[in-house]
N, C-alpha and C positions, 0 to 999 in steps of 0.2 A: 504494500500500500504506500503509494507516495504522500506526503500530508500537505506539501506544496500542491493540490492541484482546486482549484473551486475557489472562490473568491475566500478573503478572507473577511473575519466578522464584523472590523471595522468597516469595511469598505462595502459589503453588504447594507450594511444600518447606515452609510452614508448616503447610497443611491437609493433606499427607501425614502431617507427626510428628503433628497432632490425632487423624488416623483410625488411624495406628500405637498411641498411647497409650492410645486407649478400646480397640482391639484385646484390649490385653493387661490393660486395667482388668478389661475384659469375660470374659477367661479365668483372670484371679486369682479374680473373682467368682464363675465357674462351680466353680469348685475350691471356693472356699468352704462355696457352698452343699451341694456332697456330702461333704465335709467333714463339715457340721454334721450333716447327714441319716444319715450314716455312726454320727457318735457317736451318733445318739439311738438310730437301729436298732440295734447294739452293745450299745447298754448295757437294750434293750427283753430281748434276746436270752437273758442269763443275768448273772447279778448276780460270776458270776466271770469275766466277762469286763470288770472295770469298768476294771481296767489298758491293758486296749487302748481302749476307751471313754475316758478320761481324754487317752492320746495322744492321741486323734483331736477333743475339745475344747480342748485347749491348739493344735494345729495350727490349727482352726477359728479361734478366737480369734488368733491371729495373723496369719492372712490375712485376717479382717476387719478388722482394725487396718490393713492395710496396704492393701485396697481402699480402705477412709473417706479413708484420707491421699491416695490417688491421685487419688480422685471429687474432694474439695473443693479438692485441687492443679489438677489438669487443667480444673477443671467442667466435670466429664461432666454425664449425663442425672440429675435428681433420682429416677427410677425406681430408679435403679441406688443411688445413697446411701438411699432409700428402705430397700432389700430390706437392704442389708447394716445397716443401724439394727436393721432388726427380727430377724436372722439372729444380731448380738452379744447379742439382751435372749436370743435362743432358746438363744445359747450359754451366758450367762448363770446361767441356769435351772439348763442341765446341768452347769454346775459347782455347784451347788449340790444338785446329786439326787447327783452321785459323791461331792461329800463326806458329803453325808448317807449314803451306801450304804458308804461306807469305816470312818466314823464307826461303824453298826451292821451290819457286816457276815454277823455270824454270823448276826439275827434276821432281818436281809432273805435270805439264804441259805434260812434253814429256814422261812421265807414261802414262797418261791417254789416251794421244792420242795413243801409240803404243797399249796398250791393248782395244780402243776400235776398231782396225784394225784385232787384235788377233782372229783367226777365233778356236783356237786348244789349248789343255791343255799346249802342247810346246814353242808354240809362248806365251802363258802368260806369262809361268816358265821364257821364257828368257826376255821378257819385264822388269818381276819382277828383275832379275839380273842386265839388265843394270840399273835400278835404284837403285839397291844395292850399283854398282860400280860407278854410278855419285856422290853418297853420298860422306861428308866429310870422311876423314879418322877417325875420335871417334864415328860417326854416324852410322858404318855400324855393 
């Protein structure tokens, strides 16, 4: 019997904690992702649901922070710090459309309702106008 042959104990219980840690990289990441997808569907939804939209990007944003920190701790698969880079620019974004929509809430309010009335390419165009013209004056 040779006793050199088969991994040895350490190095066994090492690549168990490797494939435990991407395990759970991999299911922070999936959380992430519907996370972010959540907030954007949300906030796609109605313009007063921006509160619950807002949770659901600061969540996002927080478990993207803590995938990134996991990926380039553990170095997982560059796929994975991939997705979550472009997941934080997507979350990004959406903190910047809630506070845009927070910021004018009234006028994105009575946008959305006049355009989902808008039965005609016309009635958009002018929807879209009177939101032009409710805007501040540097806004438009």
């Amino acid at each position: 019997m040779n006793p050199d042959v088969g991994p040895k104990p350490s190095q066994q219980s090492r690549s168990e904690a490797e494939k435990s840690a991407l395990g759970v990289t991999q299911i922070l990441f999936r959380a992430f992702l519907l996370t972010a997808l959540g907030a954007f569907f949300v906030f796609s939804l109605n313009v007063d649901y921006v509160w619950l939209s807002a949770i659901l990007t600061l969540a996002a944003g927080v478990l993207g922070v803590v995938v990134l920190v996991r990926t380039v701790k553990f170095k997982q698969p560059r796929l994975i710090l991939f997705g979550t880079i472009s997941g934080l620019i997507v979350t990004a974004v959406m903190c910047l459309l809630i506070l845009t929509s927070v910021l004018f809430f009234k006028q994105v309010s009575t946008y959305q309702d006049c355009s989902r009335s808008a039965l005609t390419e016309s009635a958009k165009t002018q929807c879209l106008t009177q939101l032009e013209n409710s805007m501040p004056g540097p806004m438009r």
